[in-house]
C-alpha positions in Angstrom: 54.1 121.0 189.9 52.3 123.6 187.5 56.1 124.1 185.8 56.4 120.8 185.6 53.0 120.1 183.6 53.3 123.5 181.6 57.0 121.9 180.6 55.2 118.8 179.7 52.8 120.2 177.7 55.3 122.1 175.9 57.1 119.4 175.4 53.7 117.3 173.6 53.1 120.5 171.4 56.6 120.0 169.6 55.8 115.8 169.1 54.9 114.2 165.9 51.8 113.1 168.1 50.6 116.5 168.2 50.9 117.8 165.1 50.0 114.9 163.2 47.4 114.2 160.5 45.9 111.6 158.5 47.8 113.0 155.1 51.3 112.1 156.9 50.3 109.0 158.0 48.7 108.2 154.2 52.3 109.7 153.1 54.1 107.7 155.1 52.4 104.9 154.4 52.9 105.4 150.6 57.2 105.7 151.4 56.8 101.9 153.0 55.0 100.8 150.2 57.7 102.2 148.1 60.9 101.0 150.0 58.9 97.4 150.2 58.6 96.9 146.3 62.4 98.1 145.8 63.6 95.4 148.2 60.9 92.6 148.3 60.4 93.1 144.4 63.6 94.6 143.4 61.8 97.4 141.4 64.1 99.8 140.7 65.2 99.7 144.3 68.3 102.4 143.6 65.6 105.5 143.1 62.5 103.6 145.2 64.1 102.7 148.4 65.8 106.5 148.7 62.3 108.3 148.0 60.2 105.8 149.7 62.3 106.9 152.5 62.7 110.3 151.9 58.7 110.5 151.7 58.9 109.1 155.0 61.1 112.5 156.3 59.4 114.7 154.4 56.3 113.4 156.2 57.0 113.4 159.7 54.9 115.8 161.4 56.6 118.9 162.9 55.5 122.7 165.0 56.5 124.8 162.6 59.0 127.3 162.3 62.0 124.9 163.8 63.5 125.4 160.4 64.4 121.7 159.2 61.7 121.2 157.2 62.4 120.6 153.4 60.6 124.1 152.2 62.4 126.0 155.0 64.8 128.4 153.9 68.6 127.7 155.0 67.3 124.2 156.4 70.1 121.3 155.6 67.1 119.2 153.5 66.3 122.8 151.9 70.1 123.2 151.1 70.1 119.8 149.7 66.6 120.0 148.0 68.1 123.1 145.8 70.5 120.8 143.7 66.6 119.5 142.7 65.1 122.8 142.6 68.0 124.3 140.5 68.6 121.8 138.2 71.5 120.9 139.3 71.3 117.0 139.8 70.0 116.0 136.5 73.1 116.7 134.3 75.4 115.1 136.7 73.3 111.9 136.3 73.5 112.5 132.7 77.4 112.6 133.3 77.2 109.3 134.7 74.6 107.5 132.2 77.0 108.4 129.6 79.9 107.1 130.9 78.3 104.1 131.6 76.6 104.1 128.3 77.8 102.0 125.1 76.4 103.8 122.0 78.0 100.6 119.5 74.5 99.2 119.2 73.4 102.7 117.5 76.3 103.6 116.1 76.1 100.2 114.0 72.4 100.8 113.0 71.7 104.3 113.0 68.3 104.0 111.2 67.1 102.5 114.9 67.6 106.3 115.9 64.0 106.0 114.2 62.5 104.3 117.1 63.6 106.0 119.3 62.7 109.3 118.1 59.0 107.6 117.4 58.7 107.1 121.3 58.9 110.2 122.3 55.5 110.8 120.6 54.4 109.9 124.6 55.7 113.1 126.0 53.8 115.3 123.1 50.8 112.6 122.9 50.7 113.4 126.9 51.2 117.0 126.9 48.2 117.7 124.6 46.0 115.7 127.1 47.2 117.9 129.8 45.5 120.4 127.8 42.7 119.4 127.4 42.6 118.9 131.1 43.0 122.2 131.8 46.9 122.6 133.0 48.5 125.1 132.1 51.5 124.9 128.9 54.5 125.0 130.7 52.4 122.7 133.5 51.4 120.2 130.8 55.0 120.2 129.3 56.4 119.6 132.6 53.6 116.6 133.1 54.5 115.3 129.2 58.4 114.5 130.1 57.0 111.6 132.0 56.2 109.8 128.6 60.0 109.8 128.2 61.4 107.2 131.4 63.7 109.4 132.5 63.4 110.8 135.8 66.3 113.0 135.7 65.0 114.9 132.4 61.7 115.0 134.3 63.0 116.9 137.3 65.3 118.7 135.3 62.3 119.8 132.8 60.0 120.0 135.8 62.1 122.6 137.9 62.2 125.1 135.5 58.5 124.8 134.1 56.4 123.7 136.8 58.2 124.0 140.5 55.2 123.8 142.1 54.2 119.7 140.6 58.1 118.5 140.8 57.0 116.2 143.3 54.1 114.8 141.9 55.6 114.5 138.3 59.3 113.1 139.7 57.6 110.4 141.9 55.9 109.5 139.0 57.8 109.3 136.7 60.5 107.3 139.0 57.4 104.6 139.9 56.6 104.2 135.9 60.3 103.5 135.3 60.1 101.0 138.4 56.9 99.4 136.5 58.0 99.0 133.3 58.1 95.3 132.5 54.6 95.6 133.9 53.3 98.7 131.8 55.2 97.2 128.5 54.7 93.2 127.9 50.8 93.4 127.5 51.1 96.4 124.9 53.2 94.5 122.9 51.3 91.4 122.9 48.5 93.3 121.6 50.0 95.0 119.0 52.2 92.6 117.4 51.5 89.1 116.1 53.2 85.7 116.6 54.6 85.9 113.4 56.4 89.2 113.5 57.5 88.5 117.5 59.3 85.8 115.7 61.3 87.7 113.2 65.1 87.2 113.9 67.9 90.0 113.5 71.5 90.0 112.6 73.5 90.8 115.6 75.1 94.4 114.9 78.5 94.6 113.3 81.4 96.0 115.2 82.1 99.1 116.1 86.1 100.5 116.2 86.9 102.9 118.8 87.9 105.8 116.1 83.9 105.7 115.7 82.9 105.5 119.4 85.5 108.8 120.2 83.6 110.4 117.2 80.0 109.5 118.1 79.8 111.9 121.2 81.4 114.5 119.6 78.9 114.9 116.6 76.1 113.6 118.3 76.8 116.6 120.7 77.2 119.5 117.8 74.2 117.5 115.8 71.6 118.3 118.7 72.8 121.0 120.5 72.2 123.1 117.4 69.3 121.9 116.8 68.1 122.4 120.7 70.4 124.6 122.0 68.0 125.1 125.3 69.1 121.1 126.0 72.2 121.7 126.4 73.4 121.1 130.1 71.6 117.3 129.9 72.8 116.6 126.4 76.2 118.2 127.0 77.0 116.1 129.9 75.7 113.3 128.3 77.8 113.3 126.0 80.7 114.4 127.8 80.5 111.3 130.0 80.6 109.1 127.1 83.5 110.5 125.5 85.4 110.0 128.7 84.3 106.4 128.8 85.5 105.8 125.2 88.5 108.1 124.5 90.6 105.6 126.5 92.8 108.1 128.3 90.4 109.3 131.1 89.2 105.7 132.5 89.7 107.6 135.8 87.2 110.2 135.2 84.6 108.4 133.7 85.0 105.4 136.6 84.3 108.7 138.9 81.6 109.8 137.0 79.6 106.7 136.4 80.2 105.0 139.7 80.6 107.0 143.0 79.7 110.6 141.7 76.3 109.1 139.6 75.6 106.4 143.5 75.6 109.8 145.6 73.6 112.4 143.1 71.4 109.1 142.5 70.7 109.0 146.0 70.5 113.1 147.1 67.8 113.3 144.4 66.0 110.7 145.8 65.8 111.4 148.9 65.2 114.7 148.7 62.5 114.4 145.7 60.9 112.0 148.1 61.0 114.7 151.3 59.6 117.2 148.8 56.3 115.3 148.7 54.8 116.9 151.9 51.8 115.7 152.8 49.9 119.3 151.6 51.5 119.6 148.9 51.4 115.8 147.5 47.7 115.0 148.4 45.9 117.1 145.9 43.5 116.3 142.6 46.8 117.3 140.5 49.0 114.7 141.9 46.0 112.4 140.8 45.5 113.6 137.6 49.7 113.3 137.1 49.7 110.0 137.9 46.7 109.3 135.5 48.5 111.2 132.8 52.1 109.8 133.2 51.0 106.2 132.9 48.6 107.1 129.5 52.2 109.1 128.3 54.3 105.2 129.0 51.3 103.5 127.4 51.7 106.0 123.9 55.2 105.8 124.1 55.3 102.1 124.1 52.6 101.9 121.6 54.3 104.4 119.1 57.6 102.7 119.7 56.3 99.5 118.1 53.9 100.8 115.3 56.9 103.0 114.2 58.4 99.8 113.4 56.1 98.0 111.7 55.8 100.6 109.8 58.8 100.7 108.8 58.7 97.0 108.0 56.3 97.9 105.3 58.6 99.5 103.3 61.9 97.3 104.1 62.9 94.0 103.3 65.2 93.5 106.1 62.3 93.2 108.4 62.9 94.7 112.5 61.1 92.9 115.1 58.6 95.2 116.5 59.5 93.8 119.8 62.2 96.3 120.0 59.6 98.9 119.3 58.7 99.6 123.3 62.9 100.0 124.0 62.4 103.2 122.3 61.2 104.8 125.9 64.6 105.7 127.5 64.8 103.4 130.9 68.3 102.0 130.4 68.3 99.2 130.1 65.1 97.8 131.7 63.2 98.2 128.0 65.7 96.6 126.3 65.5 93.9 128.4 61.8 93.5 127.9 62.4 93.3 124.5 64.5 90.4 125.2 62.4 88.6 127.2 59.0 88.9 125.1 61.0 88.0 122.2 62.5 84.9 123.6 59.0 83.8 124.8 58.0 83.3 121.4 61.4 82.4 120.1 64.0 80.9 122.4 66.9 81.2 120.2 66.2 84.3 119.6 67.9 87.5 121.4 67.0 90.9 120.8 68.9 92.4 123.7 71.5 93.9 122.0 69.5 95.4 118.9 67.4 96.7 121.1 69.9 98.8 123.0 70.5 100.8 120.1 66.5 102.4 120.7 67.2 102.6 123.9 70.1 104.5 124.0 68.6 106.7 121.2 65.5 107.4 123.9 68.1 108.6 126.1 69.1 111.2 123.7 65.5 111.3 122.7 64.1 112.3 126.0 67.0 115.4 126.2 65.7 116.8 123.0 62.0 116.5 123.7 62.7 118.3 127.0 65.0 121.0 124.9 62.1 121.4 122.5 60.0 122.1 125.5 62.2 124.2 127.4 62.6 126.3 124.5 59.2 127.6 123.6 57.1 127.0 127.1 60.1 128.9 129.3 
């Protein structure tokens, strides 16, 4: 009968039940939270329902030393968790974003590349703040990335500067993203006036194809001179597009921007959401992240849309500021902000596709800022 109890006993010491604490269940709670906003609000639900879940494994309370825990050497999450930790994922996304990506809309009005350019002032405006809150460089240039909407560039930025906050700064960047017709509409209310929201642009010419094959190719030699340290995002970036648009490799580009982008999409997600173990997650520098990465969106957006109407002051063919906030690279969720503020005030109008061209140039943007970074804080 002792056996028996002492078996029993055993048995409790290797449960959940008995190695549980409040910070998994708060964790835990936090995954729900997330997988319920991707499905019942539709919030980005291809990156928040795979780390709302994969907060919930990462969470789930364990004896230790059974080796399946995410930070476990030679453990299948830890084996997956190194595509994260290495860098690996990000500019495999990248190969799919540009081979789903249509650069026409810049190509046709390359001065947009302005705006785009402008918004990154949120990853810079954010880094200083880090600063002056007393992270480190290479921690507050991991924390500025957030200003750009790209989680990929953030974890890819992130894993070579500041291991330690991937978590904290991928989860939030990844929410922010999820959030952004929140974040954006009331900034661009209060900056702009009825007047200028009203201001209608030309729909942009045609591009030919000659231009599209040549577009990767000197965007790619343009700014991987200029930031060399960029180059495994911007080269694959790149890359991807030219397969989408040279015409001859539909195959490859199908591959890259459907099946190959849906499983790296959903690895990194699940395993960036494992990552944020409860002791590692529930700290005063995941707060202050958070904190910081929404003030980085809010500069982003708001430099996005002064930019323009600065420029307006020294144009006459005026650009609606309302494309100003697509400058943030989240494909194409700012783009469609812009279209929906702008048709508020004008129904006829739509900005949709002359926003895309700040958009995409954000995307770019975001790879650059994070090369900049890289190369003097690594």
């Amino acid at each position: 009968m002792s056996q028996i109890f002492e078996s029993l006993q055993q048995f409790w010491q290797f449960t959940g039940f008995a190695n549980c604490a409040w910070q998994n269940l708060v964790m835990i709670l936090i995954g729900i939270f997330f997988i319920t906003m991707g499905i019942v609000k539709e919030w980005e639900p291809l990156l928040l329902v795979p780390i709302g879940f994969g907060m919930i494994i990462g969470n789930i309370p364990m004896f230790p030393g059974l080796n399946i825990g995410i930070y476990e050497d030679g453990s299948v999450l830890n084996i997956l968790y190194q595509g994260v930790k290495q860098g690996w994922y990000p500019p495999l996304i990248f190969l799919g974003i540009g081979a789903m990506t249509d650069f026409s809309a810049l190509i046709s009005q390359p001065r947009l590349i302005l705006i785009g350019a402008a918004a990154q002032m949120g990853i810079f405006g954010a880094y200083l703040l880090a600063l002056l809150l007393g992270f480190a460089p290479n921690e507050a240039g991991a924390i500025g990335i957030i200003g750009g909407a790209d989680g990929p560039t953030a974890i890819f930025l992130s894993s070579k500067l500041a291991p330690d906050l991937m978590g904290a700064i991928a989860v939030s960047a990844y929410s922010y993203m999820a959030l952004v017709p929140v974040i954006q509409r009331p900034i661009m209310l209060l900056l702009t006036t009825k007047k200028e929201r009203l201001i209608e642009m030309p729909k942009p010419r045609k591009v030919s194809q000659r231009e599209r094959i040549i577009f990767p190719i000197v965007g790619f030699l343009t700014t991987a001179f200029i930031v060399p340290s960029g180059l495994p995002l911007l080269g694959m970036l790149f890359f991807g597009n030219l397969l989408k648009e040279s015409g001859v490799t539909k195959r490859l580009a199908n591959t890259a921007s459907g099946p190959l982008i849906d499983v790296v999409t959903t690895l990194i997600g699940v395993t960036v959401g494992a990552s944020t173990q409860a002791d590692k997650f529930l700290t005063g520098k995941s707060a202050m992240i958070f904190g910081l990465g929404l003030l980085s969106f809010v500069i982003a957006t708001a430099s996005g849309v002064l930019f323009v109407k600065f420029i307006n002051l020294f144009t006459k063919n005026k650009i609606n500021p309302l494309i100003g906030n697509a400058g943030v690279s989240a494909v194409p969720d700012s783009a469609r902000v812009s279209e929906v503020v702008g048709r508020e005030a004008n129904p006829s109008n739509h900005l949709l596709m002359n926003a895309m061209a700040p958009n995409v140039a954000g995307v770019i943007g975001s790879a650059v800022a994070a090369g900049i970074l890289l190369g003097f804080l690594g």
